[in-house]
C-alpha angles and dihedrals in degrees: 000000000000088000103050079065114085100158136014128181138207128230137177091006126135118229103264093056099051084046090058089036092052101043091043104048129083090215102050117216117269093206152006124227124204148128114273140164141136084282096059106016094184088216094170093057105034085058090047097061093037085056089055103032095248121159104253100218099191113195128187097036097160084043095218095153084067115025103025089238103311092135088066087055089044102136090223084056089049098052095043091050095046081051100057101030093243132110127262092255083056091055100043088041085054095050101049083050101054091057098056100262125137109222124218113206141166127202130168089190116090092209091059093045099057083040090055094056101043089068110162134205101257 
């Protein structure tokens, strides 16, 4: 069966847990999933996985399960947005690009969708 595996892939663990996991399995983790935002940058394990080239999955960008959107009022969003003529998604969603994140969104609305992938280097 161990070679049937080719990825696998860690979600909801701190740290210190996808550290043991890593160091202590034959087939090594591909990414890393976890919320993460201005709000809640996740440094540790984003350098984690840019020290062992692991994919950094980073859920909850706009951090609406804590905050009920406020990251998207945040007057810093605001004012870089305003600055650069793009909406705050397209900010967050920029900045968790540009750090090597891959950011994962929903949307219903067809607007926020073609906004969301025409993210641009602010």
């Amino acid at each position: 069966m161990l070679k049937k595996i080719k990825n696998i892939g860690l979600s909801g663990f701190s740290l210190k847990a996808a550290a043991q996991i890593y160091d202590s399995t034959v087939i090594k983790p591909f990414a890393i999933c976890c919320a993460s935002n201005p709000y809640n940058p996740q440094f540790e394990i984003l350098n984690f996985c840019q020290s062992n080239d692991l994919l950094f999955i980073a859920t909850s960008p706009f951090d609406f399960q804590k905050s009920s959107g406020k990251l998207l009022k945040d007057v810093s969003v605001i004012k870089i947005a305003d600055h650069h003529h793009v909406s705050p998604a397209q900010v967050l969603l920029t900045w968790a690009v540009q750090r090597q994140s891959v950011p994962v969104i929903q949307t219903l609305q067809i607007e926020h969708a073609k906004q969301n992938i025409s993210v641009s280097k602010i």
